[in-house]
C-alpha positions in Angstrom: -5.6 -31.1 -56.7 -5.7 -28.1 -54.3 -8.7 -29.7 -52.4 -6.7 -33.1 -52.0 -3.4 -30.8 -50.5 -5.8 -29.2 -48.1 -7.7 -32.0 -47.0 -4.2 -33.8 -46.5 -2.6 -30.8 -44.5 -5.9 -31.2 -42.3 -5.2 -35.2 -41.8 -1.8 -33.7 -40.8 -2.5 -31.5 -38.2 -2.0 -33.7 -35.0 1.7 -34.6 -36.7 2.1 -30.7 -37.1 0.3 -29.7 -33.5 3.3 -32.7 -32.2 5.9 -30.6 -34.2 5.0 -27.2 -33.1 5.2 -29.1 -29.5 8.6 -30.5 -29.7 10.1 -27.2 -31.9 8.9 -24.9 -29.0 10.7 -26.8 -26.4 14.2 -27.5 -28.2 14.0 -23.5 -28.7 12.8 -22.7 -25.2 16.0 -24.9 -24.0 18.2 -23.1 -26.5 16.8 -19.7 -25.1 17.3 -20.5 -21.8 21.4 -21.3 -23.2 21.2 -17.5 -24.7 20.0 -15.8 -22.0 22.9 -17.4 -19.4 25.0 -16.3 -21.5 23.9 -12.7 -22.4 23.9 -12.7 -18.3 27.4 -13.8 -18.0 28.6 -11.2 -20.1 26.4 -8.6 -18.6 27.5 -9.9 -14.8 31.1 -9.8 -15.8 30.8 -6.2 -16.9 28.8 -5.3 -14.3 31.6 -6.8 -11.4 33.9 -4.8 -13.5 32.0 -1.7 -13.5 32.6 -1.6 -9.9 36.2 -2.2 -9.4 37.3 0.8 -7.7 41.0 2.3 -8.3 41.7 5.3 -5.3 44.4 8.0 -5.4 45.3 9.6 -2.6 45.9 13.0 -2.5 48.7 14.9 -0.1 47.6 16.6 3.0 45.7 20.5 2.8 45.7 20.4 -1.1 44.1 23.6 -1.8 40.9 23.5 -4.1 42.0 25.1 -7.6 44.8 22.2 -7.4 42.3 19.4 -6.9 40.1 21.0 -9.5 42.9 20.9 -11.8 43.6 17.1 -10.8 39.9 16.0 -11.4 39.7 17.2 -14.5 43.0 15.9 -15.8 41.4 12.3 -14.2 37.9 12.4 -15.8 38.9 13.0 -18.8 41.0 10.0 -19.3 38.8 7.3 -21.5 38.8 4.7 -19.3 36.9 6.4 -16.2 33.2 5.5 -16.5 32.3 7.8 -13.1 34.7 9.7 -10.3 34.1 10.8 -6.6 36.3 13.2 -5.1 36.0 11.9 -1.1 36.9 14.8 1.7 38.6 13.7 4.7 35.3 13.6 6.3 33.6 11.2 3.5 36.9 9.1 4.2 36.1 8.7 7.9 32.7 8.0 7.8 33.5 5.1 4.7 36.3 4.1 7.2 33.5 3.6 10.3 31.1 1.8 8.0 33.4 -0.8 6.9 34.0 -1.8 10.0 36.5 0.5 11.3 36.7 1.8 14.9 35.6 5.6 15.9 39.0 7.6 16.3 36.9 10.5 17.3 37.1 10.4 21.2 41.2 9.7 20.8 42.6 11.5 17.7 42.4 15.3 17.3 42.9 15.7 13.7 41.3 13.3 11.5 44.5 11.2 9.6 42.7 10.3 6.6 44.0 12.3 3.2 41.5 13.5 0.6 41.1 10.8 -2.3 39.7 10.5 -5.6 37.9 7.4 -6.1 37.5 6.4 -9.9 35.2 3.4 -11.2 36.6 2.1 -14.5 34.8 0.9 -18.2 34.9 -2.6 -17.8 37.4 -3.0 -21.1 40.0 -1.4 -18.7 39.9 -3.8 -16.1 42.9 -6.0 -16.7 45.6 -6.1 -14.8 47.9 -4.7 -17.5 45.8 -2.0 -17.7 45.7 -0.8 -14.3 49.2 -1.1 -13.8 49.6 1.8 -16.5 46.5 3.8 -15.1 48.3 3.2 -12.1 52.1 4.7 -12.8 50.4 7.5 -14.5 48.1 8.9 -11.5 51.2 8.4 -9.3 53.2 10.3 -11.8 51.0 13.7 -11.0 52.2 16.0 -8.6 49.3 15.6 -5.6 49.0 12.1 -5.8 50.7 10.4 -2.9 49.6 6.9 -3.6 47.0 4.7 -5.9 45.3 1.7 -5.0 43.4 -1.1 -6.7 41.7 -4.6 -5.6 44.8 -6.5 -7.7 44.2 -9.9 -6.3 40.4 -8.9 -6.8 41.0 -8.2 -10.3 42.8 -11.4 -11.5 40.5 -13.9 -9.7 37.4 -11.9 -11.7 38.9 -12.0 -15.2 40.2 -15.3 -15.0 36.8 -16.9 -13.9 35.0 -14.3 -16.4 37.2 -16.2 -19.0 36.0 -19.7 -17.6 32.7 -19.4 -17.5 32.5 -17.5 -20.5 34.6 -20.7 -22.4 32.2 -23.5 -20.5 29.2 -21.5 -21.9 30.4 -20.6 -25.3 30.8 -24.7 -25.6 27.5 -25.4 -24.2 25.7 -23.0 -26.6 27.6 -24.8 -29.8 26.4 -28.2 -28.5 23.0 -27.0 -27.5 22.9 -25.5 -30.9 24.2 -28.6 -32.8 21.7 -30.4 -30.8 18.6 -28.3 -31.5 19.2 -28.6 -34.8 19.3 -32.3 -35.0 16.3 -32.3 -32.8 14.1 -30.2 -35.1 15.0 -31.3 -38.3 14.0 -35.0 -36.7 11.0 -33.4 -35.3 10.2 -31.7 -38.6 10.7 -35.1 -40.7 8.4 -37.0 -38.5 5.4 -34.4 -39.2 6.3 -34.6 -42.8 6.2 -38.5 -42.8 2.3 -38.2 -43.0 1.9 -36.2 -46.5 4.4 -38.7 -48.2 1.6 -40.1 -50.0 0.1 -36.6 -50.8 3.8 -35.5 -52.1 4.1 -38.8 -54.3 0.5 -38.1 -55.6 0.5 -34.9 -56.7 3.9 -35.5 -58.4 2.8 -38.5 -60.4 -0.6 -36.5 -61.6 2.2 -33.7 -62.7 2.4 -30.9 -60.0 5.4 -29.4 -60.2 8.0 -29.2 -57.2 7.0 -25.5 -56.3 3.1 -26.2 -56.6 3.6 -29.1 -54.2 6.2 -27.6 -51.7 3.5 -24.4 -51.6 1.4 -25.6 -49.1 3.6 -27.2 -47.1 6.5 -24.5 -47.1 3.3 -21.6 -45.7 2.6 -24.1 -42.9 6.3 -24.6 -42.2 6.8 -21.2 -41.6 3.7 -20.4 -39.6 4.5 -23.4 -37.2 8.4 -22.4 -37.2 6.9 -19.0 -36.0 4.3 -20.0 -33.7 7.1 -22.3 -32.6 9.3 -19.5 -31.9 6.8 -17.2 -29.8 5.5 -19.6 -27.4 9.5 -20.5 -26.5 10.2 -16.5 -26.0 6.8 -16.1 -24.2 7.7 -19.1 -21.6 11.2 -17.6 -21.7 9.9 -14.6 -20.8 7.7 -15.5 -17.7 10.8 -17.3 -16.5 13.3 -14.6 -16.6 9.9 -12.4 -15.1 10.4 -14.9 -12.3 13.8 -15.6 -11.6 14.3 -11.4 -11.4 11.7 -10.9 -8.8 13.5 -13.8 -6.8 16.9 -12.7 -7.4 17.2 -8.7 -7.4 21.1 -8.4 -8.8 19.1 -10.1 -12.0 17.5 -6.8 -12.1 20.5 -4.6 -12.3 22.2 -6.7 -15.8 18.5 -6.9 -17.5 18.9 -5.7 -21.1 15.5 -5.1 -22.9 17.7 -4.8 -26.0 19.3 -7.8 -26.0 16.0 -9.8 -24.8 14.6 -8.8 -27.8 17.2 -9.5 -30.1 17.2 -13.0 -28.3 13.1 -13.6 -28.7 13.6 -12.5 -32.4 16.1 -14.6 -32.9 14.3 -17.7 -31.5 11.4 -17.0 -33.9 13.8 -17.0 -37.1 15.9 -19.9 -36.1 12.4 -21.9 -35.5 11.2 -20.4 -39.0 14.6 -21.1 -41.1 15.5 -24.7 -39.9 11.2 -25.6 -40.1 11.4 -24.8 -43.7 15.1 -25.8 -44.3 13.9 -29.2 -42.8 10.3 -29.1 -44.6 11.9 -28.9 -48.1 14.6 -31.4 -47.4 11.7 -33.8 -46.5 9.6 -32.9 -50.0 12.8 -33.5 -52.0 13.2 -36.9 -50.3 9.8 -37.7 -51.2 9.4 -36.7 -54.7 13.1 -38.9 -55.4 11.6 -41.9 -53.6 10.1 -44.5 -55.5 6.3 -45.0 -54.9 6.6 -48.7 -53.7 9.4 -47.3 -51.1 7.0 -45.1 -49.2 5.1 -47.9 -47.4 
């Protein structure tokens, strides 16, 4: 009986070498879905990371004051990094944004001191700011505060669309993967029907026939999983040597957790699929299998 499985599951290989085939590329499209949207969250973040809020400081604030005024501002929980800019800093920020040279005309430079505070991106809402806002104005050498408001409410709300358009796309790509497996999976199985029927009717029992057939499920569902994360892989390699701001959102971490999460999905709907395809079998009648 064990001879007749294994010569069957070799008669079967070109329906399984087909279903390793068409697994790997519904899971390479589904990876390609989980990586855009790993990199929309990581992009948002990283947009927000940058949003700059600047007090300004009044004039010949002497240095035990702005020491004082630092500190109170760092160690607030929403600043991710400060920069306390000079007068001098200010001028020559001023010049390379496109400002023109006062040098030649100006005797004192009219710039004030400023502290210049990059946010965590949970903090960037417009709410938010707003309080962050009132409270550095509130301290004593603070003159003004400034953020990139209209900046601000064009990010979150696009962060929010794309994050909505993708969410929906990963469900449907998801839905549609599995449909597409457990198809594939079903088509591969079609061949052993015979074998399944045969061994039943000689007295196998349901977990000496599904044996065989569950092992080679889960070595395909797996093989199946690390050619999509390897092809995933060299196209991530490639799109971040052509686009460099890829480079600064990469997240080994979260790669992984993808590529490992490719391999079990390919694994658990192979053998989910595999076994629903042995119990259809062994209920058919013999006469319905041709």
């Amino acid at each position: 009986m064990t001879q007749t499985a294994k010569a069957s599951i070799k008669k079967g290989k070109p329906s399984y070498f087909m279903s390793v085939l068409g697994v790997t590329l519904v899971l390479f499209l589904l990876g390609i879905v989980g990586w855009l949207v790993i990199n929309a969250n990581k992009l948002g973040n990283y947009f927000k990371e940058n949003v700059e809020v600047r007090a300004y400081l009044l004039p010949n604030i002497n240095p035990k004051d702005s020491a004082a005024l630092s500190n109170y501002i760092v160690s607030k929980p929403y600043v991710k990094s400060m920069h306390y800019v000079t007068k001098q800093e200010a001028q020559k920020i001023y010049i390379q944004d496109g400002g023109e040279d006062w040098s030649k005309v100006l005797t004192e430079n009219p710039l004030p001191d400023a502290i210049f505070i990059k946010l965590k991106p949970d903090y960037v809402q417009l709410d938010t700011l707003t309080a962050i806002q009132k409270d550095l104005e509130s301290q004593t050498y603070v003159t003004d505060v400034k953020y990139p408001e209209a900046l601000v409410g064009k990010l979150n709300k696009n962060i929010r669309i794309v994050s909505v358009v993708l969410l929906v796309l990963a469900i449907i790509i998801s839905l549609v993967v599995i449909f597409l497996i457990d198809n594939t999976i079903r088509l591969a199985m079609f061949s052993n029907r015979f074998l399944i029927k045969t061994m039943q009717m000689v007295g196998a029992t349901r977990k000496f026939i599904s044996k065989p057939l569950n092992t080679r499920a889960v070595i395909n569902g797996a093989i199946s999983g690390v050619i999509a994360s390897v092809l995933l892989y060299i196209i991530i390699v490639i799109l971040e040597g052509s686009i460099q701001w890829l480079k600064t959102i990469h997240d080994s971490k979260l790669l992984f957790l993808l590529f490992f999460t490719l391999i079990i999905l390919g694994i658990g709907i192979t053998l989910f699929s595999t076994n629903r395809s042995i119990g259809k079998y062994l209920k058919m009648k013999l006469d319905d299998l041709y």
